[in-house]
C-alpha positions in Angstrom: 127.3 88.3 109.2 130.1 87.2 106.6 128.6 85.8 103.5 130.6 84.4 100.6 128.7 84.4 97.2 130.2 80.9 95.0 129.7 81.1 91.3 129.7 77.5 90.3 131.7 76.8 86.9 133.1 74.4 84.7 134.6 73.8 81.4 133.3 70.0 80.8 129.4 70.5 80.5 128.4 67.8 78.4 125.7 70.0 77.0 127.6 72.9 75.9 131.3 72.0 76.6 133.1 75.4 77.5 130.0 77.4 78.4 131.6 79.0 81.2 133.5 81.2 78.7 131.2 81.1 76.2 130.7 84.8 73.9 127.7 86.3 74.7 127.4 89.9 73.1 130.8 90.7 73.3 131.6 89.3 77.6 132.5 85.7 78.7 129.2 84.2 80.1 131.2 83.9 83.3 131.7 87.6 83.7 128.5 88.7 83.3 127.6 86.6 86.1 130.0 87.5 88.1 129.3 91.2 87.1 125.8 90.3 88.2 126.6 89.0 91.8 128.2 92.3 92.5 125.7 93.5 94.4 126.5 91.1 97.2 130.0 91.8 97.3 129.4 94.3 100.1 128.4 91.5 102.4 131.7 89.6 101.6 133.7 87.8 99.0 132.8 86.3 95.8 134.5 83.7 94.3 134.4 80.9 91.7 134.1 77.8 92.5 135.8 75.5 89.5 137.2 72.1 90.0 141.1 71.6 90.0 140.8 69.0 86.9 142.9 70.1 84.1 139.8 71.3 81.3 139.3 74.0 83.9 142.4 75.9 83.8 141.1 78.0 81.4 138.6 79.3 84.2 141.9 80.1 86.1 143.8 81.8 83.5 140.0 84.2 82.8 139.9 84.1 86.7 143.5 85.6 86.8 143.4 87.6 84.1 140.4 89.3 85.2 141.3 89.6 89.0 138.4 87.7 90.2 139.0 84.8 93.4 138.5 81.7 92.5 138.8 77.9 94.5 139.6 74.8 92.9 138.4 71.7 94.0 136.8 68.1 93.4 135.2 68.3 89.9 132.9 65.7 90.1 131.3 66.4 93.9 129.9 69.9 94.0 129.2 69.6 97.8 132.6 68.1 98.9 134.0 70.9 96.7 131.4 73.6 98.5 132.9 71.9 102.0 136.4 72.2 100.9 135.1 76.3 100.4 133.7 76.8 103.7 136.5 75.7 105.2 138.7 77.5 103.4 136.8 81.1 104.2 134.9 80.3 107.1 131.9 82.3 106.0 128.6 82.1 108.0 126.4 82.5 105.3 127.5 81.0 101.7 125.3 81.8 98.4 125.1 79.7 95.6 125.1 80.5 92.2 125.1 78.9 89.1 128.3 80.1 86.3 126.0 79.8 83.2 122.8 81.8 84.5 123.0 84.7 81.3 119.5 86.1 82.7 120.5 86.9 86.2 120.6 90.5 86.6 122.2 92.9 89.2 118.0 94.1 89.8 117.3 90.5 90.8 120.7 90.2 93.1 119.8 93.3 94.8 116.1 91.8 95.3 117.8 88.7 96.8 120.0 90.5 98.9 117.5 92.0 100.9 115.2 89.4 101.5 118.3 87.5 102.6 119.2 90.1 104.9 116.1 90.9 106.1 115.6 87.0 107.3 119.0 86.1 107.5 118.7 85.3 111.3 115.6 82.9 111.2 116.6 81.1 108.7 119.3 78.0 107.8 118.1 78.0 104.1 116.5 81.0 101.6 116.0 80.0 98.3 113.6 80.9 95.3 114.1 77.2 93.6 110.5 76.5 94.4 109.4 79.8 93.0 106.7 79.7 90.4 107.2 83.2 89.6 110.8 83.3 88.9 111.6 81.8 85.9 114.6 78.9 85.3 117.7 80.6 85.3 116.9 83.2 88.1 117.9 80.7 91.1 119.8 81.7 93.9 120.2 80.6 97.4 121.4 81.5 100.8 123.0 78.8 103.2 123.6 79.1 106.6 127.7 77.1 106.2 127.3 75.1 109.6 124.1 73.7 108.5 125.6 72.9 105.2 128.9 71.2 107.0 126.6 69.3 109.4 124.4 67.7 106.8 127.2 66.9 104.6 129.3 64.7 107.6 126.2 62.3 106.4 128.5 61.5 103.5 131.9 62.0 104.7 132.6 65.2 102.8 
C-alpha cells in the first residue's frame, strides 16, 4: 500500500491572507502541520499541495528552505490540482489534509493512521468529517486515488 499524505496550502485566503506561514509560538503554521503529519510518513511521502499562482511562491521558497516536497498546481480547483498529484506519484491511497489545521497533533495522526490501516482494504473513503466527537480542525481523510480519478472524469479534471 503506497499512501501520499497532501497538506493543502495557500497564500490568498481571503480570511486570513498568508495564514499558511502565519507565526504561531515561534513555527510557521505550515510546519507544525507538516510536523504533525509525520506520523504517516512511514507509509509514504508527504507533500504540499500549493497552487503554481504567483502569491504562493512564498510556500515554495519555506517549502525549499525547509526541505519539505511540494506540487504546484491549479489554484482555484482543489481537485483538478489533487488529479494533477495522483498522477504525478501514482499513490494508492492519498490523505488529505488541510495547511492551516494548528490543533492537529502527531497523537491524533497516529490515531488515524491505524484506523486507516486497519480498514484500508474495505474501504474507497475513511474520513472523520462527520465525526461529532472530533472537534473542527481535527479532519482528515483517507482516499482510495482510483476512486478519486474515476469520480473526477465526471468533470473533466
Amino acid at each position: 500500500m503506497k499512501l501520499l499524505t497532501i497538506i493543502y496550502s495557500r497564500m490568498s485566503s481571503t480570511r486570513l491572507p498568508g495564514k499558511a506561514l502565519l507565526n504561531i509560538s515561534g513555527r510557521p503554521l505550515l510546519e507544525r502541520v507538516s510536523n504533525s503529519v509525520g506520523a504517516l510518513a512511514p507509509l509514504g511521502e508527504v507533500i504540499i499541495g500549493t497552487s503554481n499562482d504567483e502569491s504562493d511562491n512564498q510556500i515554495a521558497k519555506f517549502c525549499d528552505g525547509s526541505q519539505i516536497k511540494y506540487f504546484r498546481g491549479d489554484l482555484g480547483n482543489v481537485s483538478k490540482r489533487t488529479c494533477q498529484i495522483i498522477r504525478k506519484y501514482n499513490p494508492e491511497f492519498i490523505c488529505r489534509v488541510c495547511g492551516d489545521r494548528p490543533l492537529l497533533t502527531p497523537d491524533f495522526v497516529k490515531s488515524s493512521r491505524d484506523i486507516f490501516i486497519k480498514n484500508e482494504a474495505n474501504f474507497d473513503i475513511i474520513s472523520n468529517a462527520l465525526s461529532r466527537f472530533d472537534p473542527p480542525g481535527l479532519k482528515l481523510e483517507f482516499v482510495r486515488a482510483s476512486t478519486f480519478i474515476a469520480h473526477s472524469k465526471r468533470f473533466n479534471l
